[in-house]
N, C-alpha and C positions, 0 to 999 in steps of 0.2 A: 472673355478671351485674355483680358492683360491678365487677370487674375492668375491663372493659369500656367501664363509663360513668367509669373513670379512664382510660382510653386515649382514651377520647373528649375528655375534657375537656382531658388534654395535649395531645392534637395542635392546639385552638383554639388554645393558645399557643405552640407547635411554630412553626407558617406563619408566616406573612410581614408584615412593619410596613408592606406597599407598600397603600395604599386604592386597589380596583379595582372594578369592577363585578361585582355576584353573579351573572355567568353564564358558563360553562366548555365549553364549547363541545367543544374539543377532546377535552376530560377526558370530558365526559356521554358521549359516541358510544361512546368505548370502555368505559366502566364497563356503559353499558348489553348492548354487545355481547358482554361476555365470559363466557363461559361454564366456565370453570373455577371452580376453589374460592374461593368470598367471603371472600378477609381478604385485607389491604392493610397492607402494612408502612411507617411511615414513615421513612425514611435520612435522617441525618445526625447533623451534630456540633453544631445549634441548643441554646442551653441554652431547656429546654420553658418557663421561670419567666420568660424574655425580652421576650414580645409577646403581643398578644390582638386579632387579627382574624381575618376570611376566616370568620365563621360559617357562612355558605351553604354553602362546598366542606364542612363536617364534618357538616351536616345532610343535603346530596346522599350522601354515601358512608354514611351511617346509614341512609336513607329507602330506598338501593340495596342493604339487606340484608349490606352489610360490615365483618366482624369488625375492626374499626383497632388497629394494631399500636403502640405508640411505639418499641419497643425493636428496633433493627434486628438484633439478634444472636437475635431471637428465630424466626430464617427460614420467611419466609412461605411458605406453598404457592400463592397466589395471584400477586398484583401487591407492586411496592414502587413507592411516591413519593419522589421526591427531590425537593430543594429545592435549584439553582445559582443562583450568580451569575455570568453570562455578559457576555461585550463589550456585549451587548446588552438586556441590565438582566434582571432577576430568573426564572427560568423554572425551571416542575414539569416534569418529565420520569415520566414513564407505563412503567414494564416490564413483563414478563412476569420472577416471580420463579423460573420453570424455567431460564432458559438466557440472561435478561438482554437479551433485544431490545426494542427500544424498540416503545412503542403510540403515544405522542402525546405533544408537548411542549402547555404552557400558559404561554405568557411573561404576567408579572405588570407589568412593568413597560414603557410603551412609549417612554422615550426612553434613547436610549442614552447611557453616561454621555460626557463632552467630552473627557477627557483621554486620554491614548493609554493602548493596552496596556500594563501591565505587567508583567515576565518574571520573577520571580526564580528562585533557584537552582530547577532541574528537579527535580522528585519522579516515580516512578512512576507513569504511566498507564493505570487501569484500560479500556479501549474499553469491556467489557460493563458498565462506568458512565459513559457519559461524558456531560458537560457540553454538551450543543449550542444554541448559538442559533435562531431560527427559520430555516430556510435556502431557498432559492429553489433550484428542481431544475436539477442540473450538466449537465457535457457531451454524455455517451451517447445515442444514440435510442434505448435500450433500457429497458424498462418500471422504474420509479422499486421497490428493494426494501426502502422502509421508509417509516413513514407521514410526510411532510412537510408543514410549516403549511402553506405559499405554493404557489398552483395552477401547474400547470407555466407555463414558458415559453418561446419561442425560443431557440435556443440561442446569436444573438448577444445576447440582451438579458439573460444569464446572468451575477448577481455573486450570491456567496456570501461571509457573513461568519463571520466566526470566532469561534469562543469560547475562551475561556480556561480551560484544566483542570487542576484542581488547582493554580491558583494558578501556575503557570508555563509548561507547555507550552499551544497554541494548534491547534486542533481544528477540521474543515473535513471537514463532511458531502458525500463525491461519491454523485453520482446514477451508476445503471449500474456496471457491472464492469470499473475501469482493472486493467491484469496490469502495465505497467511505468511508469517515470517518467524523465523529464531534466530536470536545473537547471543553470540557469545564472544568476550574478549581474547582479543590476542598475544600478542608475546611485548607487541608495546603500546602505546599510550593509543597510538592512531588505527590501528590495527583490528582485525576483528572477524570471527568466521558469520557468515550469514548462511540459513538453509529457507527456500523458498517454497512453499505448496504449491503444489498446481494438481490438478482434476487427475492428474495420470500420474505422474511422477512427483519428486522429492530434491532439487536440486542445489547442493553444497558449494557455493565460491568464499572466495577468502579476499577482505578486501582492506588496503594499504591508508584508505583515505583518499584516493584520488584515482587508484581503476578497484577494477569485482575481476577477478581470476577465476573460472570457474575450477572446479578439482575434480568432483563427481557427483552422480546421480542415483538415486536407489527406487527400482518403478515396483511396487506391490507386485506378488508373487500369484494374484486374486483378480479378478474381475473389479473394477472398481468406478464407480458415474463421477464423483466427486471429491476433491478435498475438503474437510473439515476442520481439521485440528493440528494446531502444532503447539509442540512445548518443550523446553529445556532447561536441565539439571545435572548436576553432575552427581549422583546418589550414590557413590561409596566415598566421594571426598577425594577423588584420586587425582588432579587437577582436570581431569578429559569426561566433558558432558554426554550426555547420554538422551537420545531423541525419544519424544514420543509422538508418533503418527499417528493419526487416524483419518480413512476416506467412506464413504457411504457407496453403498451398493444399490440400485433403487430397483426392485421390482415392480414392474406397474399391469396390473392389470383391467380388463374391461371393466368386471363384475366388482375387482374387490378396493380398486382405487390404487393408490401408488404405496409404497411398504419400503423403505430404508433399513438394509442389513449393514452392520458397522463392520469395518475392518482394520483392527488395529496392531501397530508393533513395537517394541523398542528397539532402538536403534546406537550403536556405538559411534562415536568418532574417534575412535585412538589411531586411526590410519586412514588414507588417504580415501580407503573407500568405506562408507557405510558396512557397518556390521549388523548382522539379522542379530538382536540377542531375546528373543522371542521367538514362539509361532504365534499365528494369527491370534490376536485375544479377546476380539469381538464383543468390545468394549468402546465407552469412553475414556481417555487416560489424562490425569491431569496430574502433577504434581503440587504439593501441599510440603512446602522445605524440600530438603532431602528425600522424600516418600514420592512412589509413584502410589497413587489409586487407580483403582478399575472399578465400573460402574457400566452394566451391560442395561439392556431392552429386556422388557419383557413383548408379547403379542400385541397387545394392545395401549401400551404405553410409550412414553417419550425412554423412562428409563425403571429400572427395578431399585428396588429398598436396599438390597444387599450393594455394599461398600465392601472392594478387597483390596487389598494391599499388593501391589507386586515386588519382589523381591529378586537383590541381583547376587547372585554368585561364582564370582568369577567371570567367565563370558556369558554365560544364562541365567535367563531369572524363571522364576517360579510365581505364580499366585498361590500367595497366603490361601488355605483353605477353609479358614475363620472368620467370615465376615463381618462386618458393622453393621447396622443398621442406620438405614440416612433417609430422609426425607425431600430432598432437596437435587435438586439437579447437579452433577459434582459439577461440571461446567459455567456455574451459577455462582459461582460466592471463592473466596478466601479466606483462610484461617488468619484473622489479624483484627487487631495491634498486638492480641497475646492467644496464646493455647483456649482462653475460655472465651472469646469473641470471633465473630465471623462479619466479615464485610459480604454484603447481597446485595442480590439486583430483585428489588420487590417487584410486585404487579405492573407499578405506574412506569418502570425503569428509571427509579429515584435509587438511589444507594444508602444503606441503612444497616445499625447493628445488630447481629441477632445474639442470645449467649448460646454457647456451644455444646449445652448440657439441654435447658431446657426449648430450645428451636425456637424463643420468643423472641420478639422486635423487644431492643431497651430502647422507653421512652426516651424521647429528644432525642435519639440520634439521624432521624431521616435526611439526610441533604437535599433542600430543598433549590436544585440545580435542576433545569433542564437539557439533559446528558440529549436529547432529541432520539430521532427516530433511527435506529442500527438494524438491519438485518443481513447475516455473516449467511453462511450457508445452509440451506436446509434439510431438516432430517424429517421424512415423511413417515407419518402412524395411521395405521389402519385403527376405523373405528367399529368398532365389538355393534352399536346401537348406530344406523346410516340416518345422519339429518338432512334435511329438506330445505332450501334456500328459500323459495315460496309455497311451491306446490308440491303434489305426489306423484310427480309425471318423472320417469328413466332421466330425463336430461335434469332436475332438479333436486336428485341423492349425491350427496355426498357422503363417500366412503373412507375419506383419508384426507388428516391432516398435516400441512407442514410445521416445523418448528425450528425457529431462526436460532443456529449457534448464536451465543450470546457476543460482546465487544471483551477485547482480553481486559485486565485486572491485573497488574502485574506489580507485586509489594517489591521495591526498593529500598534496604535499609528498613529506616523505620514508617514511610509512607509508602501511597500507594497509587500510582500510575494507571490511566485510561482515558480514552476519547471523548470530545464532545461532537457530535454531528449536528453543526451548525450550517450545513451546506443540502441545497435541498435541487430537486432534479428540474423541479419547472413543470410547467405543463406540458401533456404529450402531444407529439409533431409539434406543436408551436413553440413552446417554450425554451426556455435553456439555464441550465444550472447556474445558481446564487448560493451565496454566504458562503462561509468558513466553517472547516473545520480545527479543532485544536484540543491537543495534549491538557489534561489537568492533571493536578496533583493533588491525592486528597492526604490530608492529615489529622491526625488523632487530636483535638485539644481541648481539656478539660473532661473529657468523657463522651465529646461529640463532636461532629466532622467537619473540615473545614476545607475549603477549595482554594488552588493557588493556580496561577497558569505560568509556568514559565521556560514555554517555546513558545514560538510565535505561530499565528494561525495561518491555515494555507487556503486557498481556492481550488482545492481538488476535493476530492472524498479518501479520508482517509479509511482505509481496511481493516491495517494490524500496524504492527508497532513492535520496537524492543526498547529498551533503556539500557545503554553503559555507562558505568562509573569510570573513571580515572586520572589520579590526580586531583580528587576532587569536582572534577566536572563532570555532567552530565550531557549524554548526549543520545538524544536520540534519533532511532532508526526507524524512519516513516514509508510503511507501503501505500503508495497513495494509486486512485486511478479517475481517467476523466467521466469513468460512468460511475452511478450507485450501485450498482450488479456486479462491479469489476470486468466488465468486459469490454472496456474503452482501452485507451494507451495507459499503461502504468506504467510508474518512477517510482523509484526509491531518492528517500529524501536525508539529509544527513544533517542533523540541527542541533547546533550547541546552544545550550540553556543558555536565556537571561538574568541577571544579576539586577 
């Protein structure tokens, strides 16, 4: 008991110097609601001897029968409180001390402060901590999967600001389950357009550094199960990039197993709405420099031999009607460090050189990293010959397989940018997500590969990713979410490189 009525009395002086109104609105709902174990940990690095307000919130969490924690290392079985300071002034963040999902923010303070963000050197980003402002629900029409202050809204009337986490990287709560991402620079240093995939739609914001604007949206003109693929280039040089989408269509049958038809477009940005500059082209689309490729299915394949080219003129392009011949999954590899090498994701999903003439690995260049275990979205192939798990019995054929889009690959300059999943799901029902993931950068030297890391790693799963340059720095743009599937709470993460 004394114990107790000292935890109590620290955490008075724990909280916050901000003078607010004794009522919590956000906080009450869910302390009332929860039905788990009554103790409540307080987090952070506050010295307790600091301040003496907020008595309401420490008589509410006493009067609701909860043990108050001060010591965060003392791991609560219930809830933990945190205390940020965000772009947007002072704010409690609400968990669950099982597995770290947020229950409810409580901002303390309501004007945000005048000066700009702040960045300095990047530290590690917890996700199942993080720092969020109040946030206004993002682009997806799909059901919002974490509690947010602000009532929904239209989704052109959609701005989301940022918070700032841990003091340098910049945090950005998306509503709905984005799977991929594309950046492109903007008009200044901080600036930048972002296009997000989602399963249905394609959604275009433009973001300053500190909110996401949305602008518009472009929803396939097709039936469509899935997002797969996003990518961006600007292929006539004009300074205004040009999209390439592709979503999966999945046919599923009793008899014949599940069958993925592709649906592909390119896509303009020279105005504020997406432009069609294709019809459907029922491909895979990657670009290789300036070059878009197209790389379709065959029946019973992941994909066909034939390689084409598409080609822009004016506001329409055309496929080349001359193919290549390619061996290799286009989605699979990059043309780099030069014209006659390819970077690949071999069998083991080790990265390796191949030459670009005759499809062979050059000795010594495997990188022998553990990139871990990535699966992006999948594209299901019917099998021509049905295998058998054990036996011969209907329930043990298997007719179709899936096949995981690979992690992006994105060359920079003269390296080349992709993820490590370091961060793994846990055991099911019991478990709960561990480790990190993190940004590398591989580099050419001597004739063989070499790994750098210089963002810092996060505790979420990352998805996709863009890299901008400017000024010299880098900085990238992290789709992150709290499940391996993506379909937990996803953030967009904003991390200026280490030096």
């Amino acid at each position: 008991m004394r114990s107790r009525l000292l935890s109590a009395l620290m955490l008075l002086v724990l909280l916050s110097s901000v003078a607010v109104a004794a009522t919590w609105p956000q906080l009450e709902k869910k302390l009332q609601d929860w039905s788990g174990d009554k103790e409540i940990v307080i987090a952070g690095e506050q010295d307790p001897l600091a301040d003496e307000a907020l008595m309401p919130l420490v008589e509410l969490l006493l009067e609701s029968g909860y043990v108050v924690l001060t010591d965060p290392s003392a791991g609560a079985k219930g809830l933990i409180l945190e205390k940020r300071a965000t772009a947007q002034g002072t704010t409690l963040v609400l968990k669950r001390a099982a597995d770290g999902g947020m229950l409810a923010l409580q901002r303390l303070s309501e004007q945000p402060p005048a000066v700009a963000v702040s960045r300095p050197q990047p530290v590690p980003l917890a996700v199942s901590r993080p720092a969020v402002a109040p946030a206004v629900v993002a682009p997806a029409p799909a059901a919002i999967s974490v509690p947010l202050v602000a009532p929904s809204q239209r989704i052109d009337q959609v701005r989301l600001q940022a918070a700032v986490v841990a003091g340098s990287d910049v945090l950005f709560e998306l509503d709905g389950h984005p799977l991929r991402i594309a950046v492109w620079p903007g008009r200044n240093p901080e600036s930048f357009e972002l296009f997000l995939l989602y399963d249905k739609t394609l959604e275009r914001y433009r973001c300053d550094g500190r909110e996401l604007k949305h602008v518009s949206s472009f929803v396939p003109p097709s039936f469509v199960s899935a997002g797969l693929s996003l990518d961006v280039a600007d292929m006539n040089q004009d300074g205004t990039p040009e999209l390439a989408v592709v979503w999966t269509e999945d046919y599923r049958g009793v008899a014949d197993g599940t069958d993925s038809h592709l649906h592909s477009w390119l896509l303009g940005t020279g105005s504020e709405q997406l432009a069609v500059l294709s019809g459907d082209l029922e491909g895979y689309l990657h670009f290789v420099g300036h070059s878009l490729k197209l790389q379709r299915r065959s029946e019973f394949s992941l994909f066909a031999p034939e390689l084409f080219e598409v080609e822009l003129a004016g506001d329409n392009a055309r496929v080349r009607p001359q193919p290549e011949t390619e061996n290799r999954w286009l989605m699979n590899y990059v043309v780099w460090p030069d014209a006659s090498q390819r970077l690949v994701w071999n069998a083991d999903q080790r990265l390796m050189l191949e030459d670009a003439q005759s499809r062979q690995r050059r000795a010594g260049t495997t990188l022998l990293l553990d990139f871990g275990k990535y699966q992006g979205s999948p594209v299901h192939v019917r099998l021509e010959t049905p295998e058998y798990r054990s036996g011969f019995s209907a329930a043990d054929k298997v007719m179709s397989k899936p096949h995981f889009i690979v992690r992006r690959l994105q060359q920079v300059g003269a390296d080349v940018f992709t993820l490590v999943r370091g961060r793994t799901p846990g055991l099911p029902l019991v478990g709960r997500a561990s480790g990190k993931d993190q940004l590398v950068q591989i580099e050419s030297v001597d004739g063989g590969l070499q790994a750098r890391y210089p963002f810092a790693a996060v505790e979420a799963f990352m998805l996709d990713f863009g890299i901008l340059t400017a000024d010299g720095t880098l900085t990238a743009v992290a789709l992150m979410n709290e499940k391996e599937d993506g379909q937990g709470a996803a953030y967009l993460c904003l991390q200026k490189a280490q030096h």
